[in-house]
C-alpha positions as CSV (number, residue, x, y, z in Angstrom):
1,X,73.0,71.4,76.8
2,X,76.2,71.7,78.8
3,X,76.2,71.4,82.6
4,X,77.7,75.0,82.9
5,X,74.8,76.4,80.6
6,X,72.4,74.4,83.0
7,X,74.3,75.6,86.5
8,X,73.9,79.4,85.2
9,X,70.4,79.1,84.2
10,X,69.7,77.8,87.7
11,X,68.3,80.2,90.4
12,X,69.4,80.1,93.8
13,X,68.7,77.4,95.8
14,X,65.3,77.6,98.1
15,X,65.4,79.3,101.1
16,X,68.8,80.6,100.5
17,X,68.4,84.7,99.7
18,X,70.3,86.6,96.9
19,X,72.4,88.7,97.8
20,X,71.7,92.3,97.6
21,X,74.6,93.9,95.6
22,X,73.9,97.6,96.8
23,X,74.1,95.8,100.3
24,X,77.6,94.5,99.4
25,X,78.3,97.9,97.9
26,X,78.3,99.8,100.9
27,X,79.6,96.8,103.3
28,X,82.6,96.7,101.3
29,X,83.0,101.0,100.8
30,X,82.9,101.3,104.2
31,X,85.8,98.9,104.7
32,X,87.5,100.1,102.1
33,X,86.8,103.6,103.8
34,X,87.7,103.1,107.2
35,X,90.9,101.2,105.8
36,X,92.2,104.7,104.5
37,X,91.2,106.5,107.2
38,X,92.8,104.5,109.8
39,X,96.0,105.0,107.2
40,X,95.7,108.8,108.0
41,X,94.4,108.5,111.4
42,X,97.5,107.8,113.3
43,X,99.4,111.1,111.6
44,X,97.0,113.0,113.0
45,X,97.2,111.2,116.5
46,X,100.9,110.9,116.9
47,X,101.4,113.9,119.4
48,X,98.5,112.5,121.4
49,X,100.0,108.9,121.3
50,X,103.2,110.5,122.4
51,X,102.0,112.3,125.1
52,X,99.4,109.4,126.5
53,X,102.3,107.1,126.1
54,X,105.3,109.5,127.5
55,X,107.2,108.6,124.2
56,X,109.0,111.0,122.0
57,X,107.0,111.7,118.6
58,X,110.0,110.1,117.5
59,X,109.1,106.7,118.8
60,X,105.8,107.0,118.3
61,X,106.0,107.6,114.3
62,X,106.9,103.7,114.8
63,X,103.4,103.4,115.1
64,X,102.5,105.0,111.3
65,X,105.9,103.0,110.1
66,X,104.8,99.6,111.3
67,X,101.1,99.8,109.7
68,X,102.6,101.0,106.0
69,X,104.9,98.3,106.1
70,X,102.8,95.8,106.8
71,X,99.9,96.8,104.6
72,X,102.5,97.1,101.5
73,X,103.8,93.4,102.4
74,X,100.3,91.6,102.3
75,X,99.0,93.9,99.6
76,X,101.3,92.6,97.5
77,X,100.8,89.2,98.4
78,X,96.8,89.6,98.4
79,X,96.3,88.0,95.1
80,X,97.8,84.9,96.2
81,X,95.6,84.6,99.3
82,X,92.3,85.5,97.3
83,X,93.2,83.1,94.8
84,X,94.1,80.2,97.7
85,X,91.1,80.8,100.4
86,X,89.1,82.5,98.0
87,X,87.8,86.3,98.0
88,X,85.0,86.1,100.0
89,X,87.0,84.1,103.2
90,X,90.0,86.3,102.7
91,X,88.3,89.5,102.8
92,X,86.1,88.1,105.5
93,X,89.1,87.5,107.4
94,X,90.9,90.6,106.4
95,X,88.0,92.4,108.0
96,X,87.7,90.6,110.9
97,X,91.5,90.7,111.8
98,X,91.3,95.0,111.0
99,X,88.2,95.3,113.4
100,X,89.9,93.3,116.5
101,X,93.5,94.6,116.0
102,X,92.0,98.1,116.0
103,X,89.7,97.5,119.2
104,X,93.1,96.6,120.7
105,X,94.9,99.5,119.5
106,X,92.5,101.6,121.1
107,X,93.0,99.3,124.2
108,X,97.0,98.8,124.1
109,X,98.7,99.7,127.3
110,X,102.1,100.9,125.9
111,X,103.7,101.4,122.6
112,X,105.1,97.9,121.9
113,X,101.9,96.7,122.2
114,X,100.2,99.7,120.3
115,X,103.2,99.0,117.3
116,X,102.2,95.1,117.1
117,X,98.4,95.8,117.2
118,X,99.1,98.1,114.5
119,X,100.9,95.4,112.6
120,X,98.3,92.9,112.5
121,X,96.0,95.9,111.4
122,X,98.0,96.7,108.4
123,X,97.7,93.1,107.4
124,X,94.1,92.9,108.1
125,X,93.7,96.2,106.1
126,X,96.0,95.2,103.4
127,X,94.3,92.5,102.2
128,X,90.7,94.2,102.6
129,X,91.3,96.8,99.9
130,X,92.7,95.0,96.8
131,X,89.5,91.8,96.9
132,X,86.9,94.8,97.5
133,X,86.8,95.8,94.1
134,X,86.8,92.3,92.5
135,X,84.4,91.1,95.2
136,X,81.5,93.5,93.8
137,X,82.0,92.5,90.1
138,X,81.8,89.3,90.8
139,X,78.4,89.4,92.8
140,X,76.7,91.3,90.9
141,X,74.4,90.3,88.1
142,X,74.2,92.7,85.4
143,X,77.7,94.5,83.7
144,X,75.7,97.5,83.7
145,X,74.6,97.5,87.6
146,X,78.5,96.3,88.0
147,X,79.4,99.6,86.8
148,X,77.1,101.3,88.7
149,X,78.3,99.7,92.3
150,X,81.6,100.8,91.3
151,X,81.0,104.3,90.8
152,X,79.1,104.4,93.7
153,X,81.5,102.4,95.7
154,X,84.8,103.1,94.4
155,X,86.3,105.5,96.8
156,X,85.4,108.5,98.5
157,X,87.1,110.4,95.5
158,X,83.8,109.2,92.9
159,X,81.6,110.9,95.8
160,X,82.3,114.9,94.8
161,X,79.1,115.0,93.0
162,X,77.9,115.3,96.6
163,X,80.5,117.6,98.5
164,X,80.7,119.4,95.5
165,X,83.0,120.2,92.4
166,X,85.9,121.6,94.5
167,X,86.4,118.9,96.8
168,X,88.1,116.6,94.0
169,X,90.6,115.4,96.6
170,X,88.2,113.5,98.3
171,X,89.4,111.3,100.7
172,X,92.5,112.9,101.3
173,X,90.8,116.0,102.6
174,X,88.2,114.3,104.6
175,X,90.3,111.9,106.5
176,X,93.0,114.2,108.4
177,X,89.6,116.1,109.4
178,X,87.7,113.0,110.7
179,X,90.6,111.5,111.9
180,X,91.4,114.3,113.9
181,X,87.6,114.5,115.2
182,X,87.9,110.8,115.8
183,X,90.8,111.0,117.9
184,X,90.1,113.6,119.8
185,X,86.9,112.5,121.2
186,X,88.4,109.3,122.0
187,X,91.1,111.0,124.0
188,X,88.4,113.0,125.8
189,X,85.9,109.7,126.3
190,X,88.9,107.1,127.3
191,X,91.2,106.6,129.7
192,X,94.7,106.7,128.8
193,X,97.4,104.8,131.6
């Protein structure tokens, strides 16, 4: 018997726990989620960020320019990084950079700062979305439970079954809503300089 017959035969070590795909499932929707909201979050925003930061809308569409930019320059180089640090690290890290550069966005004191927050939040969101998908076939067990965290997971575009038949669109029409919600109440709870 070959040593890689043996290794997949083997249960997980004691007192280590499986991992709970659906668990992964929704960890890694949600980031895939708030990834494309936040892409649709700022248009939404920008006459509030121009107003709180007495900048023309002008200057403050720097602030959508800067997060596309950098989200199309690691997304392309995301399968590098997932293949060098692995998926689990880079996504780990991709998340972790997305969840501090956006509690500093929502914290930056002018628009430089807002536009370089933004930056590092279009690279931490970058690299989430591309290992999400790979990251749930390769934990789970089964092709056939694969399948099913995909559907359920994929994007808020497999979720119509639920808002119904005529909300196709998805995410799209969802996140200009929310985003606009989301903003908005943080303009009222927060204290712009």
């Amino acid at each position: 018997m070959s040593a890689a017959v043996i290794e997949a035969d083997t249960p997980a070590a004691p007192g280590v726990p499986a991992a709970n795909p659906w668990l992964i499932a929704i960890l890694v929707a949600l980031a895939s989620f708030m990834e494309v909201l936040d892409t649709t979050i700022a248009n939404v925003a920008l006459p509030y960020i121009a107003g709180g930061m007495g900048v023309s809308e002008d200057e403050a569409s720097w602030v959508v320019t800067t997060y596309l930019v950098a989200n199309a320059i690691i997304l392309t180089a995301s399968s590098y990084l997932a293949k060098r640090f692995g998926r689990k690290p880079f996504f780990l890290i991709s998340l972790g950079l997305f969840t501090l550069s956006s509690l500093l966005c929502g914290n930056a004191p002018n628009l430089n700062a807002l536009m370089l927050f933004r930056i590092l939040q279009g690279v931490g969101g970058g690299g989430m979305v591309p290992v999400a998908q790979s990251i749930l076939l390769a934990d789970s067990s089964r092709r056939q439970s694969a399948a099913r965290l995909l559907r359920c997971s994929a994007s808020p575009l497999s979720w119509r079954r639920w808002w119904g038949r005529r909300s196709a669109a998805g995410c799209p029409t969802t996140s200009p809503g929310s985003g606009a919600f989301w903003s908005t109440y943080q303009l009222a709870c927060s204290r712009w300089p």
